[in-house]
mmCIF entry with sequence, helices, sheets and N, C-alpha, C, O atoms, coordinates in Angstrom:
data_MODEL
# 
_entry.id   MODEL 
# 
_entity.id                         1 
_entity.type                       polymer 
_entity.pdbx_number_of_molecules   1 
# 
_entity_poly.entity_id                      1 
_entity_poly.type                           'polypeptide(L)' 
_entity_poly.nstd_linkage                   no 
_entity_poly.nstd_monomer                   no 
_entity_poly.pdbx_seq_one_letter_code       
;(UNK)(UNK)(UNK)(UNK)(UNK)(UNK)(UNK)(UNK)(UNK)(UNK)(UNK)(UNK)(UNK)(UNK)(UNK)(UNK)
(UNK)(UNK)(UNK)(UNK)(UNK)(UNK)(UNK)(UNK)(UNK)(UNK)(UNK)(UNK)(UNK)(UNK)(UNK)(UNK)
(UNK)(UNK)(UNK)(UNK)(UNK)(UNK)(UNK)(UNK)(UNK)(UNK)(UNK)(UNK)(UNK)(UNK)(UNK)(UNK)
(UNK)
;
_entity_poly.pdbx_seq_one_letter_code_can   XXXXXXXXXXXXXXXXXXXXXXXXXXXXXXXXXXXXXXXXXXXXXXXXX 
_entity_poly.pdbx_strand_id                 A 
# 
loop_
_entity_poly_seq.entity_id 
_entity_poly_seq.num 
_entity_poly_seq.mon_id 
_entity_poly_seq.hetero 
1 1  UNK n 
1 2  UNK n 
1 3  UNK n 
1 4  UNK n 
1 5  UNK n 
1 6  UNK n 
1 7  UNK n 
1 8  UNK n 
1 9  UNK n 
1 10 UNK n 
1 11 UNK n 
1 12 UNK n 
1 13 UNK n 
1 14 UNK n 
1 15 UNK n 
1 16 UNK n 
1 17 UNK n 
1 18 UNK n 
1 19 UNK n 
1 20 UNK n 
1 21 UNK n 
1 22 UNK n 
1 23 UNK n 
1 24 UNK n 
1 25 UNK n 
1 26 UNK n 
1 27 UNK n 
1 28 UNK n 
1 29 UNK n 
1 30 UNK n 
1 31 UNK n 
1 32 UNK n 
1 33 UNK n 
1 34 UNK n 
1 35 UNK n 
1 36 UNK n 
1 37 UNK n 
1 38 UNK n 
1 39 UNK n 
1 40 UNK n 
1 41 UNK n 
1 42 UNK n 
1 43 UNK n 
1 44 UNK n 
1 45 UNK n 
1 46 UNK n 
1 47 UNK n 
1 48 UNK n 
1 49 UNK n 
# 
_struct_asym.id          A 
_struct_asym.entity_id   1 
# 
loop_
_struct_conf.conf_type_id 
_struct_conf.id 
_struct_conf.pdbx_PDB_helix_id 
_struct_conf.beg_label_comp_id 
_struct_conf.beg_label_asym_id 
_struct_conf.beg_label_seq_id 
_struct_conf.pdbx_beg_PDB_ins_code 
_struct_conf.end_label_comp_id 
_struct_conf.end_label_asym_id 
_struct_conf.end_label_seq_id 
_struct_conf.pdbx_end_PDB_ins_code 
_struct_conf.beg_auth_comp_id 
_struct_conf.beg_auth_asym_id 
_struct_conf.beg_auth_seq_id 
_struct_conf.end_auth_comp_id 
_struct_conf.end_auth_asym_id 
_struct_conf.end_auth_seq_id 
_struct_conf.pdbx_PDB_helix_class 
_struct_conf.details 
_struct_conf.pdbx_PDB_helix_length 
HELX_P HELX_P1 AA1 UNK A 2  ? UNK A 13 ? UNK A 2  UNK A 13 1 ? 12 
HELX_P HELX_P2 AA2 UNK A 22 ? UNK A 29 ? UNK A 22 UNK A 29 1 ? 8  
HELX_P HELX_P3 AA3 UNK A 32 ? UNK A 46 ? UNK A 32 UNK A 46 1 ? 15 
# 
_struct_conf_type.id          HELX_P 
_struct_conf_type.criteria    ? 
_struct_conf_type.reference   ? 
# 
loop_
_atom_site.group_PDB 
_atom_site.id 
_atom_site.type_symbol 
_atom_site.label_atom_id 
_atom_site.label_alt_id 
_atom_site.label_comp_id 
_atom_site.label_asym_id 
_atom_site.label_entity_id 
_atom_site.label_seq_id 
_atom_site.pdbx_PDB_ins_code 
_atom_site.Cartn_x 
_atom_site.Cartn_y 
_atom_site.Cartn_z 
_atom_site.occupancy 
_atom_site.B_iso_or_equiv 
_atom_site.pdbx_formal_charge 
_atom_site.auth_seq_id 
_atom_site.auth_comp_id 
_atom_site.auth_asym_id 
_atom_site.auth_atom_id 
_atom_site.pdbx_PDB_model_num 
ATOM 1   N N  . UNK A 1 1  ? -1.803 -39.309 31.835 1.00 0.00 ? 1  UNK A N  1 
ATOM 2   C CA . UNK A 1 1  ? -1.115 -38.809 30.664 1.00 0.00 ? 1  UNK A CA 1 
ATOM 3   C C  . UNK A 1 1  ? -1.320 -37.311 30.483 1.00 0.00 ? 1  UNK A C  1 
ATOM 4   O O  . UNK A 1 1  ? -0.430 -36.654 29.944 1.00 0.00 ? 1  UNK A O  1 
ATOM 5   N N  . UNK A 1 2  ? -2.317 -36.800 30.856 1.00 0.00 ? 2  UNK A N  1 
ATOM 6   C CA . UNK A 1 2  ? -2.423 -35.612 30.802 1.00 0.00 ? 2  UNK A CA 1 
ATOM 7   C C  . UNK A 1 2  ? -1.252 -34.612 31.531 1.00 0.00 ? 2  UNK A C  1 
ATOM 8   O O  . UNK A 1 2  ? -0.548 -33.795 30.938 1.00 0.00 ? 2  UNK A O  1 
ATOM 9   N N  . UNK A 1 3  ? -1.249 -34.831 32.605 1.00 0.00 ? 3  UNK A N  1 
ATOM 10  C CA . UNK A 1 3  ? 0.579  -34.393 32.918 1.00 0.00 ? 3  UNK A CA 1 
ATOM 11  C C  . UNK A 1 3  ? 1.592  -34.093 31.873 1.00 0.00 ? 3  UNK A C  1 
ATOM 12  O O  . UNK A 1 3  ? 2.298  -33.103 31.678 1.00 0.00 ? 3  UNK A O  1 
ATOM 13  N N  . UNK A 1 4  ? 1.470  -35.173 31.288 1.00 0.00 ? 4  UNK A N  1 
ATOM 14  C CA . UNK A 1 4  ? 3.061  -35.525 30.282 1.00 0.00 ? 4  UNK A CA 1 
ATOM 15  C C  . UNK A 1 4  ? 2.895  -34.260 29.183 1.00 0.00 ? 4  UNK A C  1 
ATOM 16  O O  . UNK A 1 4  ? 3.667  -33.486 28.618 1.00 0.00 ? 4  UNK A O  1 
ATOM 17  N N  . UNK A 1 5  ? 1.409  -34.503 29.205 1.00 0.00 ? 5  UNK A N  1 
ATOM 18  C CA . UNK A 1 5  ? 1.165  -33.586 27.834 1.00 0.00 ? 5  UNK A CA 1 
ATOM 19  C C  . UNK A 1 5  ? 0.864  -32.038 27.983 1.00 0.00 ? 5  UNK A C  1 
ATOM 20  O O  . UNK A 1 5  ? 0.939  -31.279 27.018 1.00 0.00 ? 5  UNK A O  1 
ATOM 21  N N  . UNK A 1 6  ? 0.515  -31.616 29.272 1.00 0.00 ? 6  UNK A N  1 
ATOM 22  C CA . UNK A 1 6  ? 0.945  -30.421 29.813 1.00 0.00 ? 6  UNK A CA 1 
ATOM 23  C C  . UNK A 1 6  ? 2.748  -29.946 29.899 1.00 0.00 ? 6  UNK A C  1 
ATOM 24  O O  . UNK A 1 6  ? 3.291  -28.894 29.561 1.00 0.00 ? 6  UNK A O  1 
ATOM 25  N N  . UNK A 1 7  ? 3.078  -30.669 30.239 1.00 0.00 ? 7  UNK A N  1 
ATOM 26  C CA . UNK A 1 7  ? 4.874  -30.895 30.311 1.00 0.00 ? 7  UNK A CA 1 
ATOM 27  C C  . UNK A 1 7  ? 5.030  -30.297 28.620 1.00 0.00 ? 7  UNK A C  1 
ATOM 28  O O  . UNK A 1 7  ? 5.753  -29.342 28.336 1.00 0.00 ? 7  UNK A O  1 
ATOM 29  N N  . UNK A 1 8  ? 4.261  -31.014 27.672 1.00 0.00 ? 8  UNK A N  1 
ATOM 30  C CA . UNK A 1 8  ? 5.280  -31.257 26.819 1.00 0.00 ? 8  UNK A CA 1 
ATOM 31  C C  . UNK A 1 8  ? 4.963  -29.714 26.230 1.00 0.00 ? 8  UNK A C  1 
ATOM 32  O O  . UNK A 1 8  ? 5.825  -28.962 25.774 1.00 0.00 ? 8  UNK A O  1 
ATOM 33  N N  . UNK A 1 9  ? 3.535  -29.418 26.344 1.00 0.00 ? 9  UNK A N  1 
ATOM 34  C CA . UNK A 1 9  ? 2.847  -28.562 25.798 1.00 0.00 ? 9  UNK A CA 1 
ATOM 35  C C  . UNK A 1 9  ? 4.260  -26.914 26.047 1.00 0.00 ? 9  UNK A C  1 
ATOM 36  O O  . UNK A 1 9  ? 4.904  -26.159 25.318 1.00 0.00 ? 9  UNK A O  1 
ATOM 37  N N  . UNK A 1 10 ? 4.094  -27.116 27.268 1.00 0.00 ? 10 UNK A N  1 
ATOM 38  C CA . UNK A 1 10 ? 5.146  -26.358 28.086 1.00 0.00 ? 10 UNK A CA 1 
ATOM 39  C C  . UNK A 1 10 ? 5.993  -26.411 27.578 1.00 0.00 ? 10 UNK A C  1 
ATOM 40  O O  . UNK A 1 10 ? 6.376  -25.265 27.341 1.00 0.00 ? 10 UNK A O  1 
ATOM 41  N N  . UNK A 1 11 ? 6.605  -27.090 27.216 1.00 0.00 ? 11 UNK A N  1 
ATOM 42  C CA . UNK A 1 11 ? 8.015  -27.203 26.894 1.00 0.00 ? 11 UNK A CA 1 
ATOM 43  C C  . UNK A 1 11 ? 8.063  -27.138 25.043 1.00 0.00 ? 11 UNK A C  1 
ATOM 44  O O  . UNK A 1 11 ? 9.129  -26.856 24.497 1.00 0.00 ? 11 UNK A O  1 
ATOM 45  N N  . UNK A 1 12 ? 7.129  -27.355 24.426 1.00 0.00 ? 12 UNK A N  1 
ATOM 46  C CA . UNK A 1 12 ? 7.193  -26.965 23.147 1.00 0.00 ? 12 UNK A CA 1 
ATOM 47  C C  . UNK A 1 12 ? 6.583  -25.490 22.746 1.00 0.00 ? 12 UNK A C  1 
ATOM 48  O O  . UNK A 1 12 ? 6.662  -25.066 21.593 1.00 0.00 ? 12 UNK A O  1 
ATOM 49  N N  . UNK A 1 13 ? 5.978  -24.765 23.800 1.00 0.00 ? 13 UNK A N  1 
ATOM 50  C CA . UNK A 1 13 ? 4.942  -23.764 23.570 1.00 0.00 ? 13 UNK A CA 1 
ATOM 51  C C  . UNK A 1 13 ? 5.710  -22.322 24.239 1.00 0.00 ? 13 UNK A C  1 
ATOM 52  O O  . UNK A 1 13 ? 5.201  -21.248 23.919 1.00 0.00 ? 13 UNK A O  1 
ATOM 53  N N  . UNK A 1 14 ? 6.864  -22.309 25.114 1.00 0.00 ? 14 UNK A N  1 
ATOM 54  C CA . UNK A 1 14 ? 7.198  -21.296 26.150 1.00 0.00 ? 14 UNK A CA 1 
ATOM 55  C C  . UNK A 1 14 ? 6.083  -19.833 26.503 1.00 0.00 ? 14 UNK A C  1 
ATOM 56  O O  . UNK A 1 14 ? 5.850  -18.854 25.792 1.00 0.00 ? 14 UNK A O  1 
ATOM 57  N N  . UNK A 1 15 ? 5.712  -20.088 27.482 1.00 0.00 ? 15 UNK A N  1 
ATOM 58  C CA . UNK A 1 15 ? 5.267  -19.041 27.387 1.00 0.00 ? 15 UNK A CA 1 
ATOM 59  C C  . UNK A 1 15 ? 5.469  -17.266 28.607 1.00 0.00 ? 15 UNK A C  1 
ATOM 60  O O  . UNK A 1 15 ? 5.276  -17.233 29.822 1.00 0.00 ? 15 UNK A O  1 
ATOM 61  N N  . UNK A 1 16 ? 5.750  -16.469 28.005 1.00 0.00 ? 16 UNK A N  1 
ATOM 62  C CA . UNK A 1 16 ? 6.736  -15.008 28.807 1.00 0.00 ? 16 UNK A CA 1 
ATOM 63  C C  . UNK A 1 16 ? 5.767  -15.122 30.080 1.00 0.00 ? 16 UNK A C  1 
ATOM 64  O O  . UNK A 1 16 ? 6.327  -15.394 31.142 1.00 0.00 ? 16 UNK A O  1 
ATOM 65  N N  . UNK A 1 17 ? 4.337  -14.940 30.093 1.00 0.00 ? 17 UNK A N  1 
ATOM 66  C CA . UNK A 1 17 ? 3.560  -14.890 31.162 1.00 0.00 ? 17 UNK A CA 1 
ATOM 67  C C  . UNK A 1 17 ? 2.814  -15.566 31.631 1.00 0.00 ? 17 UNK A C  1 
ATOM 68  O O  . UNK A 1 17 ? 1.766  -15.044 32.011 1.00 0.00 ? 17 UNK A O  1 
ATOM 69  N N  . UNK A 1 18 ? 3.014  -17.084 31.828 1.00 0.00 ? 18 UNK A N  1 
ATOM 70  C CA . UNK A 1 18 ? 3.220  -18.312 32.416 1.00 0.00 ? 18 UNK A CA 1 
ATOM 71  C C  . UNK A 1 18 ? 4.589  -18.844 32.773 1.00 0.00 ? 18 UNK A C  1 
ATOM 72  O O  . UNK A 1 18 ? 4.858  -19.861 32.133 1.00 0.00 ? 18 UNK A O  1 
ATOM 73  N N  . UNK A 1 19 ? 5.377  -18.515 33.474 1.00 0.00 ? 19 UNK A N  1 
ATOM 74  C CA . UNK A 1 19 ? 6.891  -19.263 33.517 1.00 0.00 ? 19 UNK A CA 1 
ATOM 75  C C  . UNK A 1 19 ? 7.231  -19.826 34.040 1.00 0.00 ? 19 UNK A C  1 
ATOM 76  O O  . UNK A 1 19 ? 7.113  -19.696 35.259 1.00 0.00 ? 19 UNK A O  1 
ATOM 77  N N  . UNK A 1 20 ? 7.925  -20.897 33.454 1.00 0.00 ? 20 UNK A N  1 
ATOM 78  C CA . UNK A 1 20 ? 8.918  -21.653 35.053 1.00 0.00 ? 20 UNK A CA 1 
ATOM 79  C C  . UNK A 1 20 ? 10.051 -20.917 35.670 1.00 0.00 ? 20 UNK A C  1 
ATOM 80  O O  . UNK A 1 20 ? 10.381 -21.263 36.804 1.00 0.00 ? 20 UNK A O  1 
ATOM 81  N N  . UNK A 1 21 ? 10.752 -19.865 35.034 1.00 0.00 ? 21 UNK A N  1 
ATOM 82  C CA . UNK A 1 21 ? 11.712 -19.325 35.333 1.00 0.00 ? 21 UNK A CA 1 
ATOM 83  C C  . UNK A 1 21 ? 11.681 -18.041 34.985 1.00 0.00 ? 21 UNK A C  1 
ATOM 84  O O  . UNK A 1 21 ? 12.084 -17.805 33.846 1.00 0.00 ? 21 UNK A O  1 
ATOM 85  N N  . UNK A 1 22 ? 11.248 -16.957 35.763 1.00 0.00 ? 22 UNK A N  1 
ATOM 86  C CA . UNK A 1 22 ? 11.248 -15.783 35.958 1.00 0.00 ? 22 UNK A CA 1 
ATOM 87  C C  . UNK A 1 22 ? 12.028 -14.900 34.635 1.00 0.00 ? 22 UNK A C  1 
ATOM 88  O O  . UNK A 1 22 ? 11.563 -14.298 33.667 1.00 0.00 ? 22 UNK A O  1 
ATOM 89  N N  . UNK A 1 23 ? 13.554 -15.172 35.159 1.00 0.00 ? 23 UNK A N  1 
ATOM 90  C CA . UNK A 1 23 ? 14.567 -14.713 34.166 1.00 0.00 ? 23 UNK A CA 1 
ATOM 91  C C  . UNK A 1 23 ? 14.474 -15.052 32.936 1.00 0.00 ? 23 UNK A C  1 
ATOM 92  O O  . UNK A 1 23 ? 14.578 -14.197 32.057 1.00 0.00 ? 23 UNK A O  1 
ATOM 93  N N  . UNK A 1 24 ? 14.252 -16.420 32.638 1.00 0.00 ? 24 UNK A N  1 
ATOM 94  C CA . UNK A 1 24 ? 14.129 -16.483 31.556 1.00 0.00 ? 24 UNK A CA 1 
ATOM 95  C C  . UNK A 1 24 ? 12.908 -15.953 30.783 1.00 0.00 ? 24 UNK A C  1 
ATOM 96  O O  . UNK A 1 24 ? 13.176 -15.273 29.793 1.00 0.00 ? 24 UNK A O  1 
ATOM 97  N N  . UNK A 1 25 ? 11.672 -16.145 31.061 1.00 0.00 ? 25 UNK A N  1 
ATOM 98  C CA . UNK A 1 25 ? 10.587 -15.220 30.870 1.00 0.00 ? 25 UNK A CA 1 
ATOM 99  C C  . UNK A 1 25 ? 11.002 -14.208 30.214 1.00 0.00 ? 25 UNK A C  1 
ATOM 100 O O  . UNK A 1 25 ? 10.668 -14.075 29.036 1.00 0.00 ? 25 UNK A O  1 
ATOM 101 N N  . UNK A 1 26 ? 11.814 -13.293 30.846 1.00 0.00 ? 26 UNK A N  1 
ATOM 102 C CA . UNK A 1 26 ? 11.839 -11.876 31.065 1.00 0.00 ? 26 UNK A CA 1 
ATOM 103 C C  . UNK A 1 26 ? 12.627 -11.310 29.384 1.00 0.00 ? 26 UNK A C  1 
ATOM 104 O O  . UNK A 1 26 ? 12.203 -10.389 28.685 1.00 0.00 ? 26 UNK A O  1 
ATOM 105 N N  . UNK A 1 27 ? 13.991 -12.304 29.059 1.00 0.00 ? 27 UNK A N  1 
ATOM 106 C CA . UNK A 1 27 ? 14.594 -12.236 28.292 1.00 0.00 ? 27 UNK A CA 1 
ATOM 107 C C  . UNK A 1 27 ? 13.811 -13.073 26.968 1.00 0.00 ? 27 UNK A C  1 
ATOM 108 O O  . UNK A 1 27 ? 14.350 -13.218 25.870 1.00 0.00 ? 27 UNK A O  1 
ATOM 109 N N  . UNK A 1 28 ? 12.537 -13.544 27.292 1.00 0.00 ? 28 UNK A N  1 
ATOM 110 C CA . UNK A 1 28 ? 12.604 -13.966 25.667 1.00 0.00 ? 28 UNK A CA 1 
ATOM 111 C C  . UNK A 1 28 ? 11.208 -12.918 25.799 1.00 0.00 ? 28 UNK A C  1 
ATOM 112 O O  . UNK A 1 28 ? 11.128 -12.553 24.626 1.00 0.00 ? 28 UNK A O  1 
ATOM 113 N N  . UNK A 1 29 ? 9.986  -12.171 26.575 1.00 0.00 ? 29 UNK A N  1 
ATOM 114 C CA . UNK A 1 29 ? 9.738  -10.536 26.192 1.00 0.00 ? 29 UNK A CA 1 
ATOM 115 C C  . UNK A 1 29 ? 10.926 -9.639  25.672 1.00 0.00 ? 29 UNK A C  1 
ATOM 116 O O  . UNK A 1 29 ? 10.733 -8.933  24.682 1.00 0.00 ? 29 UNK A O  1 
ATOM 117 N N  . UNK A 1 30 ? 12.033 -9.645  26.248 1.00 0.00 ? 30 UNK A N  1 
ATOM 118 C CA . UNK A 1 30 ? 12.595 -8.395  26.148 1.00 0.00 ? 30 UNK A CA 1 
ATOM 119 C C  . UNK A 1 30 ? 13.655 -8.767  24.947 1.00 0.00 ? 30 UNK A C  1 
ATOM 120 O O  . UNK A 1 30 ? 14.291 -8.013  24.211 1.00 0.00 ? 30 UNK A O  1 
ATOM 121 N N  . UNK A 1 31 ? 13.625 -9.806  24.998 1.00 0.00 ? 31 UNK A N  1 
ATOM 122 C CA . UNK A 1 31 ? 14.762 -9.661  23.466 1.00 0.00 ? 31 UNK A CA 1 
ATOM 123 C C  . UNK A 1 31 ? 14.758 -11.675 22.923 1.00 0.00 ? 31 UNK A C  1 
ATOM 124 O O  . UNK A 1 31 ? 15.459 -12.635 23.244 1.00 0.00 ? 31 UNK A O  1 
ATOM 125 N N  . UNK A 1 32 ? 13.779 -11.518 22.159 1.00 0.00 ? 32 UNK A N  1 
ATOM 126 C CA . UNK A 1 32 ? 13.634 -12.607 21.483 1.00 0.00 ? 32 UNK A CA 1 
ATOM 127 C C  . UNK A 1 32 ? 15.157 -13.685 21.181 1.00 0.00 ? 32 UNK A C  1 
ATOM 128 O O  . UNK A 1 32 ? 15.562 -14.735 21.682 1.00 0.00 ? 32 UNK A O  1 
ATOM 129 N N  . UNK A 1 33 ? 15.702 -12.685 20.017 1.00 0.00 ? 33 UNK A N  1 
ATOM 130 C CA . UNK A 1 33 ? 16.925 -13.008 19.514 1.00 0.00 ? 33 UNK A CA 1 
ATOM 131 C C  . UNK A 1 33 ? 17.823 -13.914 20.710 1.00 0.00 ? 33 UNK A C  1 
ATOM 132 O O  . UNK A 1 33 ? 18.281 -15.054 20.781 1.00 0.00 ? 33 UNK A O  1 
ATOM 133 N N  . UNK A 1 34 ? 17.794 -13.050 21.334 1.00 0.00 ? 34 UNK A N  1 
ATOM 134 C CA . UNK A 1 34 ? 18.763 -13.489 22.675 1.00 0.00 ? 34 UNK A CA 1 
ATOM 135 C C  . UNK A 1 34 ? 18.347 -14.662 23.213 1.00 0.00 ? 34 UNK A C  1 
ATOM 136 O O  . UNK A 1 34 ? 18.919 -15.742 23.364 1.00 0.00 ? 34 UNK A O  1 
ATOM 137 N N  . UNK A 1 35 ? 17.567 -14.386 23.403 1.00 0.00 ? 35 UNK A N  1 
ATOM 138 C CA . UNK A 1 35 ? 16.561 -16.053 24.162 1.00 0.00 ? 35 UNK A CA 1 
ATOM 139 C C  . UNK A 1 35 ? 16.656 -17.190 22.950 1.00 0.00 ? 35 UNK A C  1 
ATOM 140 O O  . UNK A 1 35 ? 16.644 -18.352 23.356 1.00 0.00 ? 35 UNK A O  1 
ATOM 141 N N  . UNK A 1 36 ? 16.734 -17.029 21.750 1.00 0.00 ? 36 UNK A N  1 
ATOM 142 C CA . UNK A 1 36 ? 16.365 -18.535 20.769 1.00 0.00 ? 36 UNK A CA 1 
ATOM 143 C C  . UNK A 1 36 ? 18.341 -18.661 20.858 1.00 0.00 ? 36 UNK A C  1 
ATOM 144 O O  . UNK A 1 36 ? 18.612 -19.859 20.788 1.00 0.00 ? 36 UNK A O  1 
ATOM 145 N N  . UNK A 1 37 ? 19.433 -17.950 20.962 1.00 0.00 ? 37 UNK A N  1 
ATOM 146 C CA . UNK A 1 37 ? 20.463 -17.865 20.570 1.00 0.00 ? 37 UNK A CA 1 
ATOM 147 C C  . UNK A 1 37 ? 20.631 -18.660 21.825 1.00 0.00 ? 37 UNK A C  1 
ATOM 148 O O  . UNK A 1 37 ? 21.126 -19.781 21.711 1.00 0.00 ? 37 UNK A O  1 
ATOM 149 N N  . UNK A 1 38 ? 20.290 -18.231 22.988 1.00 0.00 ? 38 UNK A N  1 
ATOM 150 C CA . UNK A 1 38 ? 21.056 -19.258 24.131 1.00 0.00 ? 38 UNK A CA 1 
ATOM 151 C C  . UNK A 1 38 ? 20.356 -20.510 24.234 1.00 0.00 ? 38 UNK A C  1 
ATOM 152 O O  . UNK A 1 38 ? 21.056 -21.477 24.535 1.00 0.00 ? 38 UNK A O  1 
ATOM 153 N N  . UNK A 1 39 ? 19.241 -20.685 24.068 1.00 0.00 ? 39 UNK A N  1 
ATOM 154 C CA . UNK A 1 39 ? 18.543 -21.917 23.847 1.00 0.00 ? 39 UNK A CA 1 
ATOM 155 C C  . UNK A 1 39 ? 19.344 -22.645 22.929 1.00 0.00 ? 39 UNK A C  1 
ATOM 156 O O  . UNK A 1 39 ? 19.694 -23.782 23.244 1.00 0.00 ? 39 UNK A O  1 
ATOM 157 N N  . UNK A 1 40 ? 19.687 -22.159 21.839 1.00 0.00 ? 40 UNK A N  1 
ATOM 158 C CA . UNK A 1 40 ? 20.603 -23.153 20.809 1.00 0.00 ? 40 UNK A CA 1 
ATOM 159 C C  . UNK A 1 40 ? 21.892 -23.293 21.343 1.00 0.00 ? 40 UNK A C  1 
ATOM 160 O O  . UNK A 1 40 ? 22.521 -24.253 20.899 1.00 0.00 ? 40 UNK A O  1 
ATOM 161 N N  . UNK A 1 41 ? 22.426 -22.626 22.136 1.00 0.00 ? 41 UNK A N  1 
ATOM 162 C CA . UNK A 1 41 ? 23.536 -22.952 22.521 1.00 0.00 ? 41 UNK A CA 1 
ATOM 163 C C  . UNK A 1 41 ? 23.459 -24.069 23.588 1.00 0.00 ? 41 UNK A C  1 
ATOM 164 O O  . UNK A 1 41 ? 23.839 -25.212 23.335 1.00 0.00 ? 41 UNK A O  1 
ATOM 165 N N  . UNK A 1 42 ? 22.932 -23.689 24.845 1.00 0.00 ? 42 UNK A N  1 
ATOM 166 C CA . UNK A 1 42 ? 22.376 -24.606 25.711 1.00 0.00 ? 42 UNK A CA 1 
ATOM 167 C C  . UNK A 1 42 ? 21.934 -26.293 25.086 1.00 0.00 ? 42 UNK A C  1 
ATOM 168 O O  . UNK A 1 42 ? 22.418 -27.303 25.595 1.00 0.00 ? 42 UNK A O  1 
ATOM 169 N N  . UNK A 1 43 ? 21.193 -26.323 24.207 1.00 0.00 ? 43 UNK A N  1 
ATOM 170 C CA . UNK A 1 43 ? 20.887 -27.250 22.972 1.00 0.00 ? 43 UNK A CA 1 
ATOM 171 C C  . UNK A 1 43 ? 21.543 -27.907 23.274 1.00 0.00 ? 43 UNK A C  1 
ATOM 172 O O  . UNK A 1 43 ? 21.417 -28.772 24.140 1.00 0.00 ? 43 UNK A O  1 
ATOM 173 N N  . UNK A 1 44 ? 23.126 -27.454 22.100 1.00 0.00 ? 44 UNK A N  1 
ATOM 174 C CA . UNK A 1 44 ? 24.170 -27.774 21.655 1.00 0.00 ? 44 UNK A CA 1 
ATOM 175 C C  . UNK A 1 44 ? 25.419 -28.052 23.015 1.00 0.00 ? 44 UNK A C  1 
ATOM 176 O O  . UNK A 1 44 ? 26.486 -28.660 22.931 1.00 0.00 ? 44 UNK A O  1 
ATOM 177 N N  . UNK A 1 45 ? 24.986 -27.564 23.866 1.00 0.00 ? 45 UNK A N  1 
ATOM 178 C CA . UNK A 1 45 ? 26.369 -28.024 25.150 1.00 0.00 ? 45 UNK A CA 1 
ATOM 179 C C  . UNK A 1 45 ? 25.522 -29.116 25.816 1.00 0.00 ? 45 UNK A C  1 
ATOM 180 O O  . UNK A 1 45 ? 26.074 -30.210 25.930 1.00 0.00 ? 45 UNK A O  1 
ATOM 181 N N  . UNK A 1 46 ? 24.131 -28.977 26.324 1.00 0.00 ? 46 UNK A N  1 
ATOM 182 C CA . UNK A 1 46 ? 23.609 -29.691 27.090 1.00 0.00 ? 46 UNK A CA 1 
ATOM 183 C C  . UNK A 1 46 ? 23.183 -31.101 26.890 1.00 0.00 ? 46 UNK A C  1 
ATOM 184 O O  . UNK A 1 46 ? 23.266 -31.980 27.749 1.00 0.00 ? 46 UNK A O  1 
ATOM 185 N N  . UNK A 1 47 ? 22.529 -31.305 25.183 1.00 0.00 ? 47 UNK A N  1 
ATOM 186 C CA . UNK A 1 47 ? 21.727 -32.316 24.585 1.00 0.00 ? 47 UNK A CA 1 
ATOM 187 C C  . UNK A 1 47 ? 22.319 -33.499 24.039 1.00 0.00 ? 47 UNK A C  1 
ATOM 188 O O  . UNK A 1 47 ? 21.852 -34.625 23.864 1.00 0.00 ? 47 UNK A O  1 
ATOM 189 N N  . UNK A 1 48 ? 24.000 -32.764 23.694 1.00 0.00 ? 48 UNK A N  1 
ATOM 190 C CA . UNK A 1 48 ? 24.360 -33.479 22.961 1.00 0.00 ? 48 UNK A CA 1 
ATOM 191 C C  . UNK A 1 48 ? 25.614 -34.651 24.032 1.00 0.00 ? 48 UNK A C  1 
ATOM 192 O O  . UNK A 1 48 ? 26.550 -35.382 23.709 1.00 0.00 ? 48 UNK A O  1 
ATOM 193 N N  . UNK A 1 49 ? 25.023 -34.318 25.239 1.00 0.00 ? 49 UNK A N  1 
ATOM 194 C CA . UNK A 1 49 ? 25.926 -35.350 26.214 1.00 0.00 ? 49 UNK A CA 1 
ATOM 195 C C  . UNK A 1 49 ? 25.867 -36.592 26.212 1.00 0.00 ? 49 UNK A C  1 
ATOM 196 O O  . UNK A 1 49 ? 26.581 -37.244 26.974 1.00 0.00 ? 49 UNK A O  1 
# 
């Protein structure tokens, strides 16, 4: 279980200098706004399938 809860930790916690994805990293240092705005969009196209 500890896995799951690293996963989740990850995934509820993001963090710029730990990343899974470089780019994305980069854009939620360099411009917050931008990063929570596509996350909600992404959200909203991806979650709601």
């Amino acid at each position: 279980m500890s896995v799951l809860r690293t996963i989740q930790d990850k995934l509820n916690n993001p963090s710029a200098d730990d990343p899974f994805e470089p780019d994305i990293a980069a854009l939620l240092k360099n411009d917050e706004s931008k990063f929570l705005a596509t996350a909600r969009d992404w959200t909203k196209k991806y979650a709601s399938q």
